[in-house]
SERO-4910 file (N, C-alpha, C, O; in steps of 0.05 Angstrom, whole numbers):
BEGIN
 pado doro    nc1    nc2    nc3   cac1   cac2   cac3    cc1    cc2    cc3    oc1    oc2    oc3
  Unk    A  -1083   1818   -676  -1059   1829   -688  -1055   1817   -716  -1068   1797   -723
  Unk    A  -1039   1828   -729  -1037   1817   -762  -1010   1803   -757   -994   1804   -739
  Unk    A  -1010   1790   -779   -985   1779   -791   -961   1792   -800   -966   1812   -813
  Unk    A   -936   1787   -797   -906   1789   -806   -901   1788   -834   -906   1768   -847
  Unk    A   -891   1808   -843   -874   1796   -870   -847   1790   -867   -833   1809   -859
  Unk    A   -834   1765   -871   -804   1761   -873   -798   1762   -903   -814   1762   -921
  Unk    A   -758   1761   -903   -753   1753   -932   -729   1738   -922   -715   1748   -903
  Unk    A   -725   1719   -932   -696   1708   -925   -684   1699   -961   -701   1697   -978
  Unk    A   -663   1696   -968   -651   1688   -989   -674   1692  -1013   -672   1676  -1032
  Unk    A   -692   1708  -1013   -711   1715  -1033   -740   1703  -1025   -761   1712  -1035
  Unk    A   -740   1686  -1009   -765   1668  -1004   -776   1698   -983   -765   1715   -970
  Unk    A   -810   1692   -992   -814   1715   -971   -848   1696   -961   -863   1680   -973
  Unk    A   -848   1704   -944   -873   1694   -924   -884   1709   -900   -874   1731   -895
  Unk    A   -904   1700   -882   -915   1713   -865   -909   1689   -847   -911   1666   -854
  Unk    A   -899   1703   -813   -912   1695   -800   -929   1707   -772   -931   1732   -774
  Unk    A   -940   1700   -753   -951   1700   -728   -944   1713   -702   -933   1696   -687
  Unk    A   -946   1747   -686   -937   1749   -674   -936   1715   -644   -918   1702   -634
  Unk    A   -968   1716   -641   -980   1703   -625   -973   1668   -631   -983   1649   -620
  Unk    A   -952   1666   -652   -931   1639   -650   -909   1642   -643   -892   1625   -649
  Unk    A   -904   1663   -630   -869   1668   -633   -861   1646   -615   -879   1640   -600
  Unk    A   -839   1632   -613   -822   1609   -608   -827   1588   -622   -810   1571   -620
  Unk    A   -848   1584   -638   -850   1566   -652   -845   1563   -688   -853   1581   -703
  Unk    A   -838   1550   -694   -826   1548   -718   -854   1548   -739   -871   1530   -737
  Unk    A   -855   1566   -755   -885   1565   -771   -885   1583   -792   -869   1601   -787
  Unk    A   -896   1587   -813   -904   1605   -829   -925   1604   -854   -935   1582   -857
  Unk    A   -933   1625   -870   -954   1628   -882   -927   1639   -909   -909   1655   -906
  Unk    A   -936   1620   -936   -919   1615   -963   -929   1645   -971   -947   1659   -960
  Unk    A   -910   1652   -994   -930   1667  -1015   -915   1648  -1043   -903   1626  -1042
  Unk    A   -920   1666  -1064   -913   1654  -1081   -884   1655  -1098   -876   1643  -1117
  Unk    A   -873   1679  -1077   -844   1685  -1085   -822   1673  -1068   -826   1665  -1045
  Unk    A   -797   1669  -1081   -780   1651  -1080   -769   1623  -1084   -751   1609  -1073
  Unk    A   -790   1618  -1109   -783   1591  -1114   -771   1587  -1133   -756   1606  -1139
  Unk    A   -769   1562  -1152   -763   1561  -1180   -778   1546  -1199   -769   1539  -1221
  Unk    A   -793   1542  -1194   -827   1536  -1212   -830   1554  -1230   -834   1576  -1220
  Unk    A   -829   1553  -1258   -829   1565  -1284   -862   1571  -1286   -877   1557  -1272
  Unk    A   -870   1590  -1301   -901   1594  -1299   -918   1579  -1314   -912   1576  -1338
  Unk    A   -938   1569  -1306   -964   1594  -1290   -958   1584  -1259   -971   1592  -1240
  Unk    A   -940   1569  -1258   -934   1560  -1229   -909   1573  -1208   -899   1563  -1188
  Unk    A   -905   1600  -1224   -884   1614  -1216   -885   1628  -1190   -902   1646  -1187
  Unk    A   -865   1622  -1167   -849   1611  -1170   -832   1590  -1144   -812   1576  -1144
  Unk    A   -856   1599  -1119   -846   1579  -1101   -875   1565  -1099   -892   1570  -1081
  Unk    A   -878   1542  -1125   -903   1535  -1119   -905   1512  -1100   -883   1505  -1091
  Unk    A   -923   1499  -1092   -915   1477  -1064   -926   1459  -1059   -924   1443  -1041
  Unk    A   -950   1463  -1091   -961   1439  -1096   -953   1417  -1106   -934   1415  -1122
  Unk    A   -967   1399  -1099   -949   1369  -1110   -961   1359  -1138   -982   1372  -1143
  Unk    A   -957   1345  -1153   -961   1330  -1174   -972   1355  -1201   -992   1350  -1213
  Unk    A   -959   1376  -1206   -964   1399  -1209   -945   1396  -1240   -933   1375  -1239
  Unk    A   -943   1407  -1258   -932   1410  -1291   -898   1414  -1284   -880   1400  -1294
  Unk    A   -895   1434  -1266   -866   1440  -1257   -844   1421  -1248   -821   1429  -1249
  Unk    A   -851   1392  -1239   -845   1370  -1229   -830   1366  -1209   -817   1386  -1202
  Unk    A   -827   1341  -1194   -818   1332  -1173   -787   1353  -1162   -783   1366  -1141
  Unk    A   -773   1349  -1184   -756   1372  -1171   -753   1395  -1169   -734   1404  -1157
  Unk    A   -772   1410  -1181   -777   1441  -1166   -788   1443  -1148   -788   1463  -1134
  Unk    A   -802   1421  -1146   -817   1421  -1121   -805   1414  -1098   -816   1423  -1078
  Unk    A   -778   1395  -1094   -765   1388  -1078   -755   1413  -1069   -759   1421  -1046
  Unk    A   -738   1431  -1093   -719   1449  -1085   -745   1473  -1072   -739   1482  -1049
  Unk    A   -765   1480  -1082   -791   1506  -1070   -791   1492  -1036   -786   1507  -1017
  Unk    A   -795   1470  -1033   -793   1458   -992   -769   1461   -986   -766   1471   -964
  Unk    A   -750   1455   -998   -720   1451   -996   -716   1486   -983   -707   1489   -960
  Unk    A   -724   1509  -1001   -719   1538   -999   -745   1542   -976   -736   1546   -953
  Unk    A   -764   1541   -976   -785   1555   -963   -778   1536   -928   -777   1546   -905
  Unk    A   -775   1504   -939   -766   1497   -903   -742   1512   -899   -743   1506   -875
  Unk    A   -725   1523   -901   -699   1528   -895   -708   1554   -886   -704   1560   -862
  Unk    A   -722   1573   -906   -724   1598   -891   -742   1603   -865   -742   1624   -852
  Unk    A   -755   1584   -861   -769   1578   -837   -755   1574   -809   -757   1586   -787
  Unk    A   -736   1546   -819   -714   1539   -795   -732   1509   -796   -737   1499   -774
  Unk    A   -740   1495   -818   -746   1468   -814   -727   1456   -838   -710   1467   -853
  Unk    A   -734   1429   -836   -723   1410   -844   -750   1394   -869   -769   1381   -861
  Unk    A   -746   1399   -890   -771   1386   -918   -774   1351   -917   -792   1335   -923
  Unk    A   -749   1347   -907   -740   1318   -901   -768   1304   -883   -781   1283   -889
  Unk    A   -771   1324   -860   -796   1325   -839   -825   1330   -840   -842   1330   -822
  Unk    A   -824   1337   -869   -850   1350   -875   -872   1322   -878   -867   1298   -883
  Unk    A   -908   1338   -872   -928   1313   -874   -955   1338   -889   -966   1358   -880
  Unk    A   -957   1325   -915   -968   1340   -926   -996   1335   -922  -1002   1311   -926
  Unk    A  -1019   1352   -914  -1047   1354   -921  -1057   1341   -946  -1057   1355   -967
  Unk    A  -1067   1315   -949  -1097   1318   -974  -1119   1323   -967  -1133   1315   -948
  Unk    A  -1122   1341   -984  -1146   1356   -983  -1172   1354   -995  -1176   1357  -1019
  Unk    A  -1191   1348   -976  -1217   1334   -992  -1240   1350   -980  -1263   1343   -984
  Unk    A  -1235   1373   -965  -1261   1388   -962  -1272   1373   -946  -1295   1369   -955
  Unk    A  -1268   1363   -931  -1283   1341   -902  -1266   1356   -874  -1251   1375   -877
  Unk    A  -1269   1348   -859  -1261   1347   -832  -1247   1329   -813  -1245   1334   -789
  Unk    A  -1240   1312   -825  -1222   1289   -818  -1199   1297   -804  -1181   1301   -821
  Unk    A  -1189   1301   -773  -1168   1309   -767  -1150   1288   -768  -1165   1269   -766
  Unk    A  -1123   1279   -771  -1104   1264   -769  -1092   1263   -752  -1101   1284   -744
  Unk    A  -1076   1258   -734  -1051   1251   -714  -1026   1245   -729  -1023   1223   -739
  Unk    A  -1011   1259   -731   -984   1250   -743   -963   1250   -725   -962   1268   -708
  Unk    A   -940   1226   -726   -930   1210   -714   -894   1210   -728   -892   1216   -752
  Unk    A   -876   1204   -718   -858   1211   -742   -854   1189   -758   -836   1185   -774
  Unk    A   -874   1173   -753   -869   1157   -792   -888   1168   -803   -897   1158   -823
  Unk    A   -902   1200   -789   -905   1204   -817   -884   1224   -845   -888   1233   -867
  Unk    A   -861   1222   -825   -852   1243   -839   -844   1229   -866   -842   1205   -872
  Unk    A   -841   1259   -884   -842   1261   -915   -860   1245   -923   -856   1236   -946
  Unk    A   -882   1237   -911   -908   1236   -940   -925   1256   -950   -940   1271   -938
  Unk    A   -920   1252   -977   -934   1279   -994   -910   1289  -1009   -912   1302  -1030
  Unk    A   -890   1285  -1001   -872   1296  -1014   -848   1280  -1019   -836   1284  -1040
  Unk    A   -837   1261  -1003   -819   1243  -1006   -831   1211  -1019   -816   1197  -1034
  Unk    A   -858   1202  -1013   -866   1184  -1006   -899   1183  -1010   -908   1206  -1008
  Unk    A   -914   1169  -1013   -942   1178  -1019   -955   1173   -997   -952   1154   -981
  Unk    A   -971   1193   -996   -999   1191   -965  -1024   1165   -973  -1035   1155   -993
  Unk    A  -1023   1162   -949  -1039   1133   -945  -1063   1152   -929  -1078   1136   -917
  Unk    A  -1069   1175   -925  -1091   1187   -922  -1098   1204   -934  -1086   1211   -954
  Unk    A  -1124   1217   -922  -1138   1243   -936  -1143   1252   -906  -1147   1237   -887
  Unk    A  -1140   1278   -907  -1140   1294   -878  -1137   1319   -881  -1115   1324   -893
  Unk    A  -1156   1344   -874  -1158   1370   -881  -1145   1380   -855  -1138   1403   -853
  Unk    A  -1141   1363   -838  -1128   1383   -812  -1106   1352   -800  -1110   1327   -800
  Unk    A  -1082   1371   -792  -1055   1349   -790  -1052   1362   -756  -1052   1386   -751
  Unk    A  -1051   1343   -737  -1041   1355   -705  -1015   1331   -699  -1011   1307   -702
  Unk    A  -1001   1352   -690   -974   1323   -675   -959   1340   -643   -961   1363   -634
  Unk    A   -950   1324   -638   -930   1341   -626   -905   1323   -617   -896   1317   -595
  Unk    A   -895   1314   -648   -863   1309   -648   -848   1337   -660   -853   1351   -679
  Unk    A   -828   1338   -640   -811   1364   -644   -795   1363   -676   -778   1348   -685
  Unk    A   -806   1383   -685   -797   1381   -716   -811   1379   -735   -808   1394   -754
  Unk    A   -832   1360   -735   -848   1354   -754   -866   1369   -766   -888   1375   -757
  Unk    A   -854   1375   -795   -871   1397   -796   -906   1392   -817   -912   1373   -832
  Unk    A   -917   1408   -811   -946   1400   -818   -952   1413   -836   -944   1436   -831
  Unk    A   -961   1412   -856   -976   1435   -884  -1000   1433   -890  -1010   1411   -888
  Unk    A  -1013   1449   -896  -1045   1451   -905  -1040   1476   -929  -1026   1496   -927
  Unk    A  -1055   1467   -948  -1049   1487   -973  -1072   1504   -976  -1093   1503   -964
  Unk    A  -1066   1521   -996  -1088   1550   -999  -1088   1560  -1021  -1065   1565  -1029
  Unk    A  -1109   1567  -1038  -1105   1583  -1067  -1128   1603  -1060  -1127   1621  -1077
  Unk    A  -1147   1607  -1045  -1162   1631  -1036  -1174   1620  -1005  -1180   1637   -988
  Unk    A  -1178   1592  -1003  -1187   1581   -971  -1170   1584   -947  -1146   1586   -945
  Unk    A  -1190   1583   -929  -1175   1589   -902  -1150   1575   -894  -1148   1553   -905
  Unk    A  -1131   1581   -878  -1116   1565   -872  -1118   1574   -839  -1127   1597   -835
  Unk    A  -1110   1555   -812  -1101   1559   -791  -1083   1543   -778  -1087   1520   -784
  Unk    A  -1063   1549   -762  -1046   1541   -751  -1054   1552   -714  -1059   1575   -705
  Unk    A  -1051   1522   -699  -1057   1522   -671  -1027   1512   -655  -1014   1493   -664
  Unk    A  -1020   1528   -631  -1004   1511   -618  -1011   1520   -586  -1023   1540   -576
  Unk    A   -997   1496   -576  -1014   1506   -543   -985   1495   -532   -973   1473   -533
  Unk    A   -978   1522   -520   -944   1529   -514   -948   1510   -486   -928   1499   -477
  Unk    A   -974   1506   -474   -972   1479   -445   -965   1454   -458   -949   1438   -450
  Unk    A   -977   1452   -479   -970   1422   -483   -945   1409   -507   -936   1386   -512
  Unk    A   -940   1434   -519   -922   1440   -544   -940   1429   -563   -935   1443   -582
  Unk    A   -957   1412   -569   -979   1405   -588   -987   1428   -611   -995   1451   -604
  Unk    A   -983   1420   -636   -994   1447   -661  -1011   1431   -678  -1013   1406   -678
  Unk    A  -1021   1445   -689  -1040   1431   -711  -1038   1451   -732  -1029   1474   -726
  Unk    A  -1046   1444   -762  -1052   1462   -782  -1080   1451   -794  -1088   1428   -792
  Unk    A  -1093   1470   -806  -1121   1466   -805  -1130   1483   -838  -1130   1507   -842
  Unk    A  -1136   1466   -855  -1148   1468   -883  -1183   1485   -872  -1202   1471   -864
  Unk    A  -1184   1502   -873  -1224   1509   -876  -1230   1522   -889  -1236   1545   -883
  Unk    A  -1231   1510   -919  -1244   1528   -941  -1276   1533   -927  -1281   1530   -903
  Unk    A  -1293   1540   -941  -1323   1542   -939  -1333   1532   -927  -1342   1539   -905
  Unk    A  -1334   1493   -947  -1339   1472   -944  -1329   1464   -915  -1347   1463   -898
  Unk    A  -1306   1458   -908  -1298   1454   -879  -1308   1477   -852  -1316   1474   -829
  Unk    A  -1302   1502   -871  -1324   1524   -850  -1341   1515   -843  -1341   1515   -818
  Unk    A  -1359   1504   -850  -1400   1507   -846  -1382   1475   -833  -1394   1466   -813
  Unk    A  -1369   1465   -838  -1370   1439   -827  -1366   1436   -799  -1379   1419   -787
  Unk    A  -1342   1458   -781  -1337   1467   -771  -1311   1445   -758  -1310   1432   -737
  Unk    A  -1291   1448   -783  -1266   1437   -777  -1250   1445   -765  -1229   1433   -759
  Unk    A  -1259   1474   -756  -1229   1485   -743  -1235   1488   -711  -1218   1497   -695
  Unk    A  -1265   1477   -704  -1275   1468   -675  -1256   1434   -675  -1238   1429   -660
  Unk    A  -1263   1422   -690  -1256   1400   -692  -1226   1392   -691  -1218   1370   -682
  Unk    A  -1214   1406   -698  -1184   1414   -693  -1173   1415   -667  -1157   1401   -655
  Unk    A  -1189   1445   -657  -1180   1444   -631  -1186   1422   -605  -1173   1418   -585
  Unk    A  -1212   1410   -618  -1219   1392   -594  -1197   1372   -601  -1178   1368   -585
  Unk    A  -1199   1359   -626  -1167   1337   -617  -1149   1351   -613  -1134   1336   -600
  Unk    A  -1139   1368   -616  -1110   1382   -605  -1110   1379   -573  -1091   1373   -559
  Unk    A  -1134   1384   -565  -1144   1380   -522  -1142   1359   -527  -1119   1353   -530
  Unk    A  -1165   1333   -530  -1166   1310   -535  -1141   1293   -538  -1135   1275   -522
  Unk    A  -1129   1300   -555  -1107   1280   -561  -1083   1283   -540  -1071   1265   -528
  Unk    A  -1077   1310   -538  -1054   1321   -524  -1059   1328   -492  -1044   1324   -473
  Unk    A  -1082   1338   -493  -1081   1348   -463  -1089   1371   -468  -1098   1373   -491
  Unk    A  -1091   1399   -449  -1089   1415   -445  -1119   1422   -449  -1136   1405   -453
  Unk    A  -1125   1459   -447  -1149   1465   -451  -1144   1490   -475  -1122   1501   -480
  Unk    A  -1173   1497   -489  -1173   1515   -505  -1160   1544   -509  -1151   1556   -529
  Unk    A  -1164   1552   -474  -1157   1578   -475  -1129   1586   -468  -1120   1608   -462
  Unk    A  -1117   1562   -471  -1084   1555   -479  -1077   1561   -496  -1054   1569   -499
  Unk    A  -1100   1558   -518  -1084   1550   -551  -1080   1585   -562  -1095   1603   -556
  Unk    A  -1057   1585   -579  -1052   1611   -591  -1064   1598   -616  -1059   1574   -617
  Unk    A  -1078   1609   -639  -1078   1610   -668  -1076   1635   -679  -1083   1656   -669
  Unk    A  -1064   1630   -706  -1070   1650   -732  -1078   1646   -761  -1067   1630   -777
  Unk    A  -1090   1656   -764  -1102   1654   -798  -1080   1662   -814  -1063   1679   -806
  Unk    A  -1079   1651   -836  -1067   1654   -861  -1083   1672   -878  -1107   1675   -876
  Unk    A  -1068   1683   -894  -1091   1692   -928  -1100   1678   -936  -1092   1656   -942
  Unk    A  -1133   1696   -939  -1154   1671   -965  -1173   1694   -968  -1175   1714   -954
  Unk    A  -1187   1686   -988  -1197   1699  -1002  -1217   1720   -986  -1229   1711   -967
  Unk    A  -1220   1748   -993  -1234   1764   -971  -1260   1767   -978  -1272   1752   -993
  Unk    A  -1271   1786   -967  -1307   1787   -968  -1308   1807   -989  -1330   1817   -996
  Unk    A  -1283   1814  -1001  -1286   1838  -1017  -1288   1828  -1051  -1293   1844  -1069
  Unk    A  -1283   1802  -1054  -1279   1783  -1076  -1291   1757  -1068  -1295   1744  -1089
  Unk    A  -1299   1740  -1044  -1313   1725  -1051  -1343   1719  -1045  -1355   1715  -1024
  Unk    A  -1354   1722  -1079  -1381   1730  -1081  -1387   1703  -1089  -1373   1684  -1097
  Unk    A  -1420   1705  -1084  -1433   1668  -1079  -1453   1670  -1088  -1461   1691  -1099
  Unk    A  -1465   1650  -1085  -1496   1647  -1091  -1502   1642  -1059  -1487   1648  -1041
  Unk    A  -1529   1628  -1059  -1543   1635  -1037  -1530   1608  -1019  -1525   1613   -995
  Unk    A  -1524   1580  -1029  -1512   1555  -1023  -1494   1560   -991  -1493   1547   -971
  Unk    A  -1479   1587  -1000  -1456   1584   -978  -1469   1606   -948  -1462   1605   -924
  Unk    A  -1480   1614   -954  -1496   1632   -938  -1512   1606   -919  -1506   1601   -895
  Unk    A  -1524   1597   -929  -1550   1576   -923  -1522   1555   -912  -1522   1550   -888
  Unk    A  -1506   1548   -924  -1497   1528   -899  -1483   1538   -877  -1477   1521   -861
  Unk    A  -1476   1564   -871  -1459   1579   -847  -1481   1584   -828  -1476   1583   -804
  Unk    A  -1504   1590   -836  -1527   1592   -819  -1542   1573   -807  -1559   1574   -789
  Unk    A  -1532   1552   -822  -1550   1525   -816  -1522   1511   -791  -1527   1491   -777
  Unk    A  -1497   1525   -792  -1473   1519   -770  -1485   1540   -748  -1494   1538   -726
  Unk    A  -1482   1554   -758  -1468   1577   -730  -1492   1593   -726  -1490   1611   -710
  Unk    A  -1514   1590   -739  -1546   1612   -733  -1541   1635   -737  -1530   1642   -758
  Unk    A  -1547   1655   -713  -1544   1674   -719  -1519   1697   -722  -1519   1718   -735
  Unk    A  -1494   1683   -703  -1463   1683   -703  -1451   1690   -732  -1430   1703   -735
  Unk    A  -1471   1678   -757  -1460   1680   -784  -1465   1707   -798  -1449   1719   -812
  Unk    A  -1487   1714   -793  -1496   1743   -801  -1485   1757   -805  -1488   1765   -829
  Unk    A  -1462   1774   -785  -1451   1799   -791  -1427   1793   -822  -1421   1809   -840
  Unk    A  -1418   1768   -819  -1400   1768   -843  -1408   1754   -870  -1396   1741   -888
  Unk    A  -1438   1763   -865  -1443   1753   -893  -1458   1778   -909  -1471   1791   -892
  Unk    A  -1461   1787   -928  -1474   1814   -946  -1484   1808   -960  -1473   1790   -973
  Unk    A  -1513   1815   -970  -1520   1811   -998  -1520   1836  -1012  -1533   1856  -1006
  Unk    A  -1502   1833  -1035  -1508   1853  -1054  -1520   1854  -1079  -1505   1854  -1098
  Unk    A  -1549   1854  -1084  -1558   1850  -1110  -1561   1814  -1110  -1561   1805  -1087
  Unk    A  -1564   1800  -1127  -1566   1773  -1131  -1554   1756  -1117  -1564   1733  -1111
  Unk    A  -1523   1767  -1106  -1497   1748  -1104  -1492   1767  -1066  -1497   1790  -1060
  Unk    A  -1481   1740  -1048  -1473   1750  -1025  -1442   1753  -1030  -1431   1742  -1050
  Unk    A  -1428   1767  -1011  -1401   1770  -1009  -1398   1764   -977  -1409   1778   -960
  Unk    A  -1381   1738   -971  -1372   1722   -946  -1358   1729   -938  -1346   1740   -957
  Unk    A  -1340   1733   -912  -1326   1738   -902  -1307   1709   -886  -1304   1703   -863
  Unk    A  -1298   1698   -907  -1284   1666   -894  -1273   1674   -861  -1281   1672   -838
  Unk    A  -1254   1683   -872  -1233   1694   -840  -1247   1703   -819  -1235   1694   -799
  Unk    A  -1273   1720   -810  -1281   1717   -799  -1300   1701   -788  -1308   1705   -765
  Unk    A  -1315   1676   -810  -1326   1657   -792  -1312   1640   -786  -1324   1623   -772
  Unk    A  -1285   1635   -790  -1267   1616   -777  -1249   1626   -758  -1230   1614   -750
  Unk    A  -1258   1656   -750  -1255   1668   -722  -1278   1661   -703  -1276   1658   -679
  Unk    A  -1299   1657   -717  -1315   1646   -697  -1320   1630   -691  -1333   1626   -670
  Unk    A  -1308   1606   -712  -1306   1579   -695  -1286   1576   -678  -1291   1558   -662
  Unk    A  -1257   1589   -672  -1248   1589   -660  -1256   1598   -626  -1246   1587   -606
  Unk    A  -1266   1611   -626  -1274   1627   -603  -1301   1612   -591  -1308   1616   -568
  Unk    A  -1318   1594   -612  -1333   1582   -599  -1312   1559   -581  -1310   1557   -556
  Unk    A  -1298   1546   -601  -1282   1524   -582  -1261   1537   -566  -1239   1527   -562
  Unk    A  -1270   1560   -558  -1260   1569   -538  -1232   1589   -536  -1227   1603   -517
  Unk    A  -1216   1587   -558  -1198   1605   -553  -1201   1622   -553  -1218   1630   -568
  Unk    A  -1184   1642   -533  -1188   1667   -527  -1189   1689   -548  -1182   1678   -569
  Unk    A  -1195   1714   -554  -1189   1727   -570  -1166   1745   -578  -1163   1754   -601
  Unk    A  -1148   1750   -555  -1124   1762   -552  -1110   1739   -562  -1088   1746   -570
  Unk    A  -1115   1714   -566  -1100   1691   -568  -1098   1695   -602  -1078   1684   -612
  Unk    A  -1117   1709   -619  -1118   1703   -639  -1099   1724   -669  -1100   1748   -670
  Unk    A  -1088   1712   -682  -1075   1732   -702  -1094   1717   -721  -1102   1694   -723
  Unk    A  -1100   1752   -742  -1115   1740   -766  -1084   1759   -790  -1066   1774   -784
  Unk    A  -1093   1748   -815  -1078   1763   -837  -1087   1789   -848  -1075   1810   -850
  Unk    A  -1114   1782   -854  -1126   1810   -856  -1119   1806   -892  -1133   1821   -905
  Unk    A  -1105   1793   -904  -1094   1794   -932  -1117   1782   -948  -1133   1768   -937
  Unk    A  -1117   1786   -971  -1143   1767   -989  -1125   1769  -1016  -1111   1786  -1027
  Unk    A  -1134   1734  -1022  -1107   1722  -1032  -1117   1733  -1072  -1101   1734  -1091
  Unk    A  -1146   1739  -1074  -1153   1745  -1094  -1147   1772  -1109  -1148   1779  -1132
  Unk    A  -1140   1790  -1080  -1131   1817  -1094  -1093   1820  -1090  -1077   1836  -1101
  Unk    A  -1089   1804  -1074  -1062   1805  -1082  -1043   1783  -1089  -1026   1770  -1077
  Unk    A  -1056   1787  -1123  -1048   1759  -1134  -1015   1763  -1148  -1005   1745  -1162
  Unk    A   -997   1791  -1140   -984   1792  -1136   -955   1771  -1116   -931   1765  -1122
  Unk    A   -972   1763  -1089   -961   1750  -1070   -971   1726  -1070   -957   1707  -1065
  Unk    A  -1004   1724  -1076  -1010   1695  -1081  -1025   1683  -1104  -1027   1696  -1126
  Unk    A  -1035   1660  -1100  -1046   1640  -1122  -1079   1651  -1113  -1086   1655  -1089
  Unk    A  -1094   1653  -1135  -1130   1651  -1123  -1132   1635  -1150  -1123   1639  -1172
  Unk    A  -1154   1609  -1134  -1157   1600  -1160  -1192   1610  -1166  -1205   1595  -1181
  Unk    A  -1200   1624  -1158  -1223   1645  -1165  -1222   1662  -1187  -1240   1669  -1202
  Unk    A  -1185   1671  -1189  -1183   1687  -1207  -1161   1673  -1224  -1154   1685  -1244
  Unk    A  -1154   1659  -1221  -1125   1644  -1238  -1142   1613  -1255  -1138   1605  -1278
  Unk    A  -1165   1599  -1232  -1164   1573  -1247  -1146   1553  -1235  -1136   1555  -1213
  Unk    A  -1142   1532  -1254  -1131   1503  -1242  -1089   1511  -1250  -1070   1497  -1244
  Unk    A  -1088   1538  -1266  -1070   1535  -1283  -1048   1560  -1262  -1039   1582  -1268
  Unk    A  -1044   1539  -1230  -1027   1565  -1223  -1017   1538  -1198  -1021   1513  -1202
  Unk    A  -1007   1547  -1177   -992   1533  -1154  -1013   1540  -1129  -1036   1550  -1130
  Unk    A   -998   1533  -1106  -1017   1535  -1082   -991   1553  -1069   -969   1557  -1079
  Unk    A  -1002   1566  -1042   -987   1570  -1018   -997   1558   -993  -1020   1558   -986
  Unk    A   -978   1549   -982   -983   1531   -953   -982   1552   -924   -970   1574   -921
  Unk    A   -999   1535   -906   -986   1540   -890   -977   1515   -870   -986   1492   -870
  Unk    A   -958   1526   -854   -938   1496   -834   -931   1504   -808   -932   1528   -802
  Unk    A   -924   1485   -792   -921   1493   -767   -912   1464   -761   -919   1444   -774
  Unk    A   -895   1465   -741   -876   1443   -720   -872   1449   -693   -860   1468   -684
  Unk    A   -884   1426   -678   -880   1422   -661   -850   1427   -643   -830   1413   -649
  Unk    A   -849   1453   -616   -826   1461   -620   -806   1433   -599   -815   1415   -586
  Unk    A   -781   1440   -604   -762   1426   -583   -771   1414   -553   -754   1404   -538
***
């Protein structure tokens, strides 16, 4: 199934049929007040627009959610696989306070706390497993694809919390589609050197350059670690052609904002 569009007080976002009770959503880039090229709910940190637009963009985008920015634990992002455990001291680092880690995937399950992983054309996923109330959010650009972070996710989400795979609901966020992101041969050769023959169908060569299909090999890592497929919402959106709603830095560069995605552990 696809994703939701909401709008609340101008902020507009996506979320997850297959999260419903849980507090979560997928940014775009409207509703904030970030002046351009960072216009206008941008959500990146240390960004030209400064500390307080950035307060008030979490301030607006947690509120239209039904969270609290106060609670927020921001993702650094280093293209590794490093899952984290967050705890509520970790709340507000990244945004209140500075992170004392690097971690492409954030899992907790304190009620509230909300988790972010950011996106300018890379995958994003969000996991919660309604047995154990446990969520995670999960960074898998390419690099984390072929790495296979979003297996790695789910096993500490079981691991740490309990429960089993075919518990877990996930959904993909927007990132960049197979229709715009074209490669050299690098990214092909490491999805095959992960997943063998599993990688094939979403990869194309056309002429010199392949065109990848992110979203669907990080459907297939999900389903290797077991979640079900009815379990799964994708977006179906690609963040490069509708740069209308979001940031690609494929097509924008370093000179634009991110969109997140978040999720909290429910009551």
């Amino acid at each position: 199934m696809g994703l939701t569009e909401r709008e609340k007080n101008g902020v507009r976002w996506f979320d997850a049929p297959v999260l419903s009770g849980v507090r979560h959503g997928f940014s775009t880039r409207l509703g904030g007040v970030s002046p351009a090229p960072w216009d206008s709910l941008n959500l990146r940190p240390d960004q030209g627009d400064g500390p307080d637009a950035l307060r008030e963009n979490y301030r607006r985008f947690c509120g239209a959610v039904g969270l609290d920015e106060v609670y927020s634990v921001l993702a650094k992002q280093v293209h590794e696989t490093t899952v984290r455990v967050c705890t509520a001291e970790d709340a507000g680092k990244g945004l209140l306070r500075p992170r004392d880690y690097s971690a492409d995937a954030l899992i907790s399950n304190v009620p509230g706390l909300a988790l972010f992983v950011f996106s300018a054309d890379c995958g994003t996923v969000l996991l919660y497993n309604p047995q154990t109330k446990a969520v995670g959010a999960v960074h898998a650009g390419w690099r984390g694809c072929a790495a296979g972070i979003v297996r790695k996710a789910v096993e500490a989400l079981c691991g740490t919390y309990g429960g089993v795979p075919g518990d877990i609901r996930a959904a993909l966020g927007p990132c960049i589609g197979k229709c715009c992101f074209e490669t050299d041969g690098d990214v092909p050769e490491a999805m095959e050197a992960a997943l063998g023959d599993l990688a094939g169908p979403y990869m194309e060569r056309r002429g010199e350059k392949w065109h990848v299909d992110l979203e669907g090999l990080n459907v297939q890592w999900l389903t290797l670690a077991g979640v079900l497929p009815e379990h799964i919402d994708r977006s179906g959106l690609c963040t490069a052609c509708r740069r209308d709603l979001f940031w690609s830095h494929r097509k924008m560069g370093e000179a634009r904002g991110v969109q997140c995605a978040v999720i909290a552990a429910p009551d």
